[in-house]
N, CA, C and O atoms as CSV, one atom per row, in Angstrom:
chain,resi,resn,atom,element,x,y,z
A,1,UNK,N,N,108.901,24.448,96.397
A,1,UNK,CA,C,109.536,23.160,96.624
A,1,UNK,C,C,108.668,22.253,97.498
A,1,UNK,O,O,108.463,21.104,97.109
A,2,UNK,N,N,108.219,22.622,98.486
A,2,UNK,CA,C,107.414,21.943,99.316
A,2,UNK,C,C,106.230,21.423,98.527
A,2,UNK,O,O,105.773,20.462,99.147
A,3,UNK,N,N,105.551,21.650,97.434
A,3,UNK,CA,C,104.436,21.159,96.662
A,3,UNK,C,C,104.592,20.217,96.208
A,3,UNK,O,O,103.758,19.329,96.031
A,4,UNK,N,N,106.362,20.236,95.764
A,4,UNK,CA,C,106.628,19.073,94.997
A,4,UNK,C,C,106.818,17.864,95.748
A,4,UNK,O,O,106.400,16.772,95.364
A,5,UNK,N,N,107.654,18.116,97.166
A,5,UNK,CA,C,107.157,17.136,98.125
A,5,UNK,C,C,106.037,16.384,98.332
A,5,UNK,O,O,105.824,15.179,98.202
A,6,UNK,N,N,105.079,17.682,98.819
A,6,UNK,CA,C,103.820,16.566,98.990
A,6,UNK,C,C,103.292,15.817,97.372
A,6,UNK,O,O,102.441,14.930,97.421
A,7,UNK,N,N,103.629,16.074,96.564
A,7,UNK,CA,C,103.692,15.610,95.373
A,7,UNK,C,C,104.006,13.884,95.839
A,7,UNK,O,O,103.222,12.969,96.092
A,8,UNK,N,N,105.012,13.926,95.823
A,8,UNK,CA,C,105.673,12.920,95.894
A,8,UNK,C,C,105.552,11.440,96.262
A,8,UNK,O,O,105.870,10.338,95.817
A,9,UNK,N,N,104.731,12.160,97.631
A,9,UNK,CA,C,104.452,11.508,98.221
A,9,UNK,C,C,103.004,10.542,97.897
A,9,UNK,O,O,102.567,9.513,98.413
A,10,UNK,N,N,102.545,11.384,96.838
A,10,UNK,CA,C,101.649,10.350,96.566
A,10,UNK,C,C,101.509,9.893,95.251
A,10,UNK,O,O,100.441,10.056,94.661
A,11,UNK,N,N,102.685,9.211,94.598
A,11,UNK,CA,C,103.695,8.078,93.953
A,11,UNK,C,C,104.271,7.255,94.527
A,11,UNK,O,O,105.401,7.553,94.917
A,12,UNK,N,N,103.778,5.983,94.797
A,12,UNK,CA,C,104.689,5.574,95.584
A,12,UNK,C,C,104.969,4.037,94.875
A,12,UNK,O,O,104.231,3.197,94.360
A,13,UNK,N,N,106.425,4.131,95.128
A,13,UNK,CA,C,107.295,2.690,94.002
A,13,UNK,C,C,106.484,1.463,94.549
A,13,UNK,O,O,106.276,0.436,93.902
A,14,UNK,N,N,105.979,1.753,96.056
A,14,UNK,CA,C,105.686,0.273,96.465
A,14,UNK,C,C,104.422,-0.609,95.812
A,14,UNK,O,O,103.977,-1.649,96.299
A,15,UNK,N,N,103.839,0.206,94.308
A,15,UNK,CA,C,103.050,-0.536,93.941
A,15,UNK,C,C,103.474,-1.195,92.672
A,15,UNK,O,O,102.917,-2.197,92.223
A,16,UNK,N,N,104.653,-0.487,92.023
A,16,UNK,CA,C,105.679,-0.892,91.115
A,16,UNK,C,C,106.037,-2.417,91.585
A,16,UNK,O,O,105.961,-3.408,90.858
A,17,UNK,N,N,106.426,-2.394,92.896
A,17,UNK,CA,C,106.963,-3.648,93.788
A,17,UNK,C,C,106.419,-4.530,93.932
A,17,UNK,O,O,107.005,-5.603,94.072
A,18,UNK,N,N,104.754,-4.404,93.959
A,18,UNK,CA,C,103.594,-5.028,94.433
A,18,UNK,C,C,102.806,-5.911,93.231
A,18,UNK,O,O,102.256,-7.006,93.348
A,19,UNK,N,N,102.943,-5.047,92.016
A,19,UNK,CA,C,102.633,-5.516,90.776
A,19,UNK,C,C,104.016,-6.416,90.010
A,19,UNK,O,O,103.763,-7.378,89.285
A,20,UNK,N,N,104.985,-6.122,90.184
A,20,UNK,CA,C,106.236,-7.090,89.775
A,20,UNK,C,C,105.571,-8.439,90.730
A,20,UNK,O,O,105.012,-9.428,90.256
A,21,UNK,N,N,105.791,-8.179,92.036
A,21,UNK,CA,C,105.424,-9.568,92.486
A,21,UNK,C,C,104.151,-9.994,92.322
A,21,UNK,O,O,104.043,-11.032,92.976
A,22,UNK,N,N,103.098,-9.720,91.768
A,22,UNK,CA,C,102.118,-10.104,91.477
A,22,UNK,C,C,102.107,-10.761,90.140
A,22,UNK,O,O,101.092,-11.449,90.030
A,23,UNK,N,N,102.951,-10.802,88.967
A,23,UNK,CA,C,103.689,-10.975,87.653
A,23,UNK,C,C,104.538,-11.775,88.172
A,23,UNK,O,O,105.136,-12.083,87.141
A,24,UNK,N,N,105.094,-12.399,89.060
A,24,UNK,CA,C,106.115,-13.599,89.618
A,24,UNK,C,C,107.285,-12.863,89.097
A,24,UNK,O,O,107.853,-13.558,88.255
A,25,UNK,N,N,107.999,-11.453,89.317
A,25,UNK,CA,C,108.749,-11.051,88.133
A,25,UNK,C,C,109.756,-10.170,89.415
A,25,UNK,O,O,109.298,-9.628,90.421
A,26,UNK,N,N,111.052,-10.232,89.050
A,26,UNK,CA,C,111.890,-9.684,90.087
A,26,UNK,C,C,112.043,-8.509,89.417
A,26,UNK,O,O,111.601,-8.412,88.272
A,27,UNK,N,N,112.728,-7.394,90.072
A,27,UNK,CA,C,113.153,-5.787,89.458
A,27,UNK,C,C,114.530,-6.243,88.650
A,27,UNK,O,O,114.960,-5.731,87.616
A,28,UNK,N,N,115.099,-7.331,89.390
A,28,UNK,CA,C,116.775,-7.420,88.226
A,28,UNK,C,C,115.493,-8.320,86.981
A,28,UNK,O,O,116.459,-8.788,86.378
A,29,UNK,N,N,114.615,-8.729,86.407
A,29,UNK,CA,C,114.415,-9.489,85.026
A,29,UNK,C,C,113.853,-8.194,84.788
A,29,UNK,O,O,114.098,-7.771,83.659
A,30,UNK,N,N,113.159,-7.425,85.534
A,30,UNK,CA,C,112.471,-6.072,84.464
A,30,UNK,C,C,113.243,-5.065,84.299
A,30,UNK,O,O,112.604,-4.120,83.835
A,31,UNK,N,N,114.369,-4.825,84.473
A,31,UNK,CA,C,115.101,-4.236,84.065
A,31,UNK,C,C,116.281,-4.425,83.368
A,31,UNK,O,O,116.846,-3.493,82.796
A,32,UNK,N,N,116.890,-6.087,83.374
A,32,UNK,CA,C,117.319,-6.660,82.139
A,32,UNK,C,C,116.511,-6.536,81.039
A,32,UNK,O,O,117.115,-6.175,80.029
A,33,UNK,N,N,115.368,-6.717,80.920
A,33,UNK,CA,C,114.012,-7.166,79.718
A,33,UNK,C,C,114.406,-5.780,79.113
A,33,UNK,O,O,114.883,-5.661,77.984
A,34,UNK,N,N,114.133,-4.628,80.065
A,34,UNK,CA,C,114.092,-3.533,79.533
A,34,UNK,C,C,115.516,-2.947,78.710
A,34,UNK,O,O,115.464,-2.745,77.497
A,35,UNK,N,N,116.412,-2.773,79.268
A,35,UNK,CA,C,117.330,-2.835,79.284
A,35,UNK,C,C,117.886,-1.758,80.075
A,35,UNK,O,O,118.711,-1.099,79.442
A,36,UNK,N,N,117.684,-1.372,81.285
A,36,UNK,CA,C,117.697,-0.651,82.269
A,36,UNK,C,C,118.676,-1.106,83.495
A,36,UNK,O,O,118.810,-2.305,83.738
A,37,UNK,N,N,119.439,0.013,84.351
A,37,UNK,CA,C,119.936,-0.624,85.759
A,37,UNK,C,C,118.869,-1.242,86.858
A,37,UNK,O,O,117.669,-1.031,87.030
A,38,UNK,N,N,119.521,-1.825,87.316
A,38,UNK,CA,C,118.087,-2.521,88.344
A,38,UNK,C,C,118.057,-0.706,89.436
A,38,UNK,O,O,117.161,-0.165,90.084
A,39,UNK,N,N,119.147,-0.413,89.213
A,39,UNK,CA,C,119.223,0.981,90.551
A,39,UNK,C,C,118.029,1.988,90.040
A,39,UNK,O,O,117.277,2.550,90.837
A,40,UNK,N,N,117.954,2.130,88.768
A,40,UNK,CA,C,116.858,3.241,88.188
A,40,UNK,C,C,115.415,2.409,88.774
A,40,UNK,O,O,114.488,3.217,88.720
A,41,UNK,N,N,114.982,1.182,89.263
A,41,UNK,CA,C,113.712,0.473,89.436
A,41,UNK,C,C,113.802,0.434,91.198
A,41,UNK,O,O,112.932,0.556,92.060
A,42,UNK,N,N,114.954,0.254,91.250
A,42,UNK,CA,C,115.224,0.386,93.171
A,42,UNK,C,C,115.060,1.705,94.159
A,42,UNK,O,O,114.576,1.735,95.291
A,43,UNK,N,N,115.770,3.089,93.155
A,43,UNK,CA,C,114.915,4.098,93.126
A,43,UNK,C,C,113.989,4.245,93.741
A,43,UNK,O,O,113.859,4.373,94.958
A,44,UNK,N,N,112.957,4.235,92.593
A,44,UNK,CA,C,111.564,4.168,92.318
A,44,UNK,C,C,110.860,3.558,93.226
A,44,UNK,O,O,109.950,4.237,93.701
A,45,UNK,N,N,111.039,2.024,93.803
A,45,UNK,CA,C,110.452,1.478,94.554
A,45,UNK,C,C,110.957,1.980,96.042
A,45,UNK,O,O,110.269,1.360,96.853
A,46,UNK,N,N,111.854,2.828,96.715
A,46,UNK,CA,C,112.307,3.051,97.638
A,46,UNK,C,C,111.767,5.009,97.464
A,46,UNK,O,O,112.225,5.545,98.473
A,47,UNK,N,N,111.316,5.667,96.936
A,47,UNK,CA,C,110.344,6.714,97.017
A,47,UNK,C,C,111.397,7.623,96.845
A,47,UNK,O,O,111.361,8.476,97.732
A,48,UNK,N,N,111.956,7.717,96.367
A,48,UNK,CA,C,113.354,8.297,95.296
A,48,UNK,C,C,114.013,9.420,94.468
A,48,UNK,O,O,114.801,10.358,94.586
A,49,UNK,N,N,113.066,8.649,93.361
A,49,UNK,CA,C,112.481,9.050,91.950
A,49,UNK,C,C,111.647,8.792,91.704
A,49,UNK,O,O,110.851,8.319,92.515
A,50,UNK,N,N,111.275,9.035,89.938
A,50,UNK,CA,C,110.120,8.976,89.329
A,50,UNK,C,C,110.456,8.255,87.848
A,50,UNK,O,O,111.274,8.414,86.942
A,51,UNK,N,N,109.509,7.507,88.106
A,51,UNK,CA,C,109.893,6.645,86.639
A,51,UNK,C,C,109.163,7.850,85.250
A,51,UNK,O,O,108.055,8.387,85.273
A,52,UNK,N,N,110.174,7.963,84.234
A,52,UNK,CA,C,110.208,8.592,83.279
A,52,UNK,C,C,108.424,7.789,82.562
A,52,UNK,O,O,107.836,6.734,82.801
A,53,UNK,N,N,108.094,9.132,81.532
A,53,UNK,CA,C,106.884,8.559,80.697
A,53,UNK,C,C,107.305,7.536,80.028
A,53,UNK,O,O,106.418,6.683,80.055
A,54,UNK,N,N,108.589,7.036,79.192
A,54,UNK,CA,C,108.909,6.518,78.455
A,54,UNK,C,C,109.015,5.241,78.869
A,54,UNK,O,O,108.567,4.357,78.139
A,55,UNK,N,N,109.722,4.863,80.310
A,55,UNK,CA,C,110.117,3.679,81.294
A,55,UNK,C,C,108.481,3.074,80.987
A,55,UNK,O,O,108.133,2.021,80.453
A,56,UNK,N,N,107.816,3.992,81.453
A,56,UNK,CA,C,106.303,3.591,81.959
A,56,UNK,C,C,105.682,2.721,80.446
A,56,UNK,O,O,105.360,1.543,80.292
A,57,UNK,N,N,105.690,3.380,79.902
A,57,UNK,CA,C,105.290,3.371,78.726
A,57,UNK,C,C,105.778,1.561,77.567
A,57,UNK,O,O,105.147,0.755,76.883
A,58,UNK,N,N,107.595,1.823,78.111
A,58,UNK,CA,C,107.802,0.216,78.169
A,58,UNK,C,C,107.438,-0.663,78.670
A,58,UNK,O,O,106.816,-1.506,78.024
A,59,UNK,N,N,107.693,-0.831,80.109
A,59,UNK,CA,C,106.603,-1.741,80.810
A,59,UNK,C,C,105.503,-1.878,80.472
A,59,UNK,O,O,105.000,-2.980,80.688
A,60,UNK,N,N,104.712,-0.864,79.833
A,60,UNK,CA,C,103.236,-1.595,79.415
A,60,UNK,C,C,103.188,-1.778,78.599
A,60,UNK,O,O,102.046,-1.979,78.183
A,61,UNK,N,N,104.377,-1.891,77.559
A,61,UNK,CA,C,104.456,-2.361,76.201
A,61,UNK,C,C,105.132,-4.037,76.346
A,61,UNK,O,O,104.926,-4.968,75.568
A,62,UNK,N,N,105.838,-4.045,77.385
A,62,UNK,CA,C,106.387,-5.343,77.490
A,62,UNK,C,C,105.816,-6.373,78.115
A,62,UNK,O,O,105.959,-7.585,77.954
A,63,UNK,N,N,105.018,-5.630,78.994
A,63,UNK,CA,C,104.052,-6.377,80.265
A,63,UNK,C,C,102.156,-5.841,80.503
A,63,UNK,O,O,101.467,-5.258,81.339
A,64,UNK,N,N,102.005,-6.515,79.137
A,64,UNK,CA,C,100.623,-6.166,78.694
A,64,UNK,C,C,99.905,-6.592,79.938
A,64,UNK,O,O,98.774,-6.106,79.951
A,65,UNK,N,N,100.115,-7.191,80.790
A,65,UNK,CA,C,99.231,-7.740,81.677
A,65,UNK,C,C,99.363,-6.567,83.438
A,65,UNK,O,O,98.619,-6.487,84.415
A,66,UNK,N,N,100.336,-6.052,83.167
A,66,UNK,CA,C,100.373,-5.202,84.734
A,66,UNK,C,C,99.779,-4.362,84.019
A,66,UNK,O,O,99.800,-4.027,82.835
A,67,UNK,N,N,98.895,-3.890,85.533
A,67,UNK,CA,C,98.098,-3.068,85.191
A,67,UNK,C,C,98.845,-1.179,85.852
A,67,UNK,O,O,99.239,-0.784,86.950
A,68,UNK,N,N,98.701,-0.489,84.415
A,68,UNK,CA,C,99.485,0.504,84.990
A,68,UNK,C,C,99.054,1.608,85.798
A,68,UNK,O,O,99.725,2.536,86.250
A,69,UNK,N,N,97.551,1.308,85.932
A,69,UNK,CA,C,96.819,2.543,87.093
A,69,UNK,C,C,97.147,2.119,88.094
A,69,UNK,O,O,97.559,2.904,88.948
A,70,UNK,N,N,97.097,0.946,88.321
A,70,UNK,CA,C,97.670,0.399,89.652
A,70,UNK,C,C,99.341,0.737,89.997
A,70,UNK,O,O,99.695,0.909,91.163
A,71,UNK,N,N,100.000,0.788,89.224
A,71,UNK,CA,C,101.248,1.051,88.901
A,71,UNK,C,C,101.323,2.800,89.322
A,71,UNK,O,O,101.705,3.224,90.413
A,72,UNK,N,N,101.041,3.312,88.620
A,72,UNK,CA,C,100.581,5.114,88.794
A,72,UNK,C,C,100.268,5.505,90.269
A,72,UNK,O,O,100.916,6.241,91.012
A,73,UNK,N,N,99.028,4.776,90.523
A,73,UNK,CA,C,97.826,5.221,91.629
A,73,UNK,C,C,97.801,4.428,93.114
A,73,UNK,O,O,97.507,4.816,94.245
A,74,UNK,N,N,98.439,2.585,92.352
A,74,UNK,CA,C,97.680,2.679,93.757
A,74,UNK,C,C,96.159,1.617,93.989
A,74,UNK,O,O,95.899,0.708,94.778
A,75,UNK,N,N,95.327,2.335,92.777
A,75,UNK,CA,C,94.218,1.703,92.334
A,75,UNK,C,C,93.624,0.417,91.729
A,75,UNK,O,O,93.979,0.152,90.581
A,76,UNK,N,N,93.020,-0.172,92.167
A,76,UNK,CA,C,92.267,-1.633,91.242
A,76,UNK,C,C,93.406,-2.940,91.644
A,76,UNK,O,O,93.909,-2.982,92.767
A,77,UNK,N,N,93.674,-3.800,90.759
A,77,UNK,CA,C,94.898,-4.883,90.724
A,77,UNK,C,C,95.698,-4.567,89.983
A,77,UNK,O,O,95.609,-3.910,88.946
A,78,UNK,N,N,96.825,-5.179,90.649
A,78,UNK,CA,C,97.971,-5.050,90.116
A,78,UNK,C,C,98.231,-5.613,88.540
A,78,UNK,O,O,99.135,-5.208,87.810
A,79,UNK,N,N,97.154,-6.719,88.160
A,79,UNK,CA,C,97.400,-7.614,87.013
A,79,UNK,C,C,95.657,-7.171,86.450
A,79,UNK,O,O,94.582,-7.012,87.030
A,80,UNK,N,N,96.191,-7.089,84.848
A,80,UNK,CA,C,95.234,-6.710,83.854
A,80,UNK,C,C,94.297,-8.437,83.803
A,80,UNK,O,O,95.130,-9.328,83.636
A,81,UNK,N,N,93.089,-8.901,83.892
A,81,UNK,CA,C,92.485,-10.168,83.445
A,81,UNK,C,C,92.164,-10.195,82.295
A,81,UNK,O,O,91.650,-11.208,81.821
């Protein structure tokens, strides 16, 4: 159990948060768009949960421009040029 902790810890929603506002885009429109609770994205950004492959997978189907390593990791910008 403890692995999965430190796991955890290095996912963190606040780049989910960081890249929405970098997209001028609130968690209630990306999760209307999606068709998701805003609570499953509030979650996530509050170190929670874990956004499913599939969630992920929408967002970068809907929002060609966030960039999702940054999203994942952490890494590069938040927005694809």
């Amino acid at each position: 159990m403890a692995g999965r902790r430190e796991k955890k810890n290095t996912i963190q929603g606040k780049w989910l948060k960081e890249a929405l506002a970098a997209q001028e885009m609130t968690v209630y429109r990306l999760a209307k768009e999606l068709g998701y609770s805003r609570e499953k994205f509030y979650r996530h950004i509050g170190n929670k949960t874990y956004l499913s492959s599939e969630s992920l997978a929408e967002i970068a189907t809907k929002f060609p421009t966030m960039n999702m390593r940054y999203v994942l990791t952490g890494e590069g910008k938040p927005i694809i040029s």
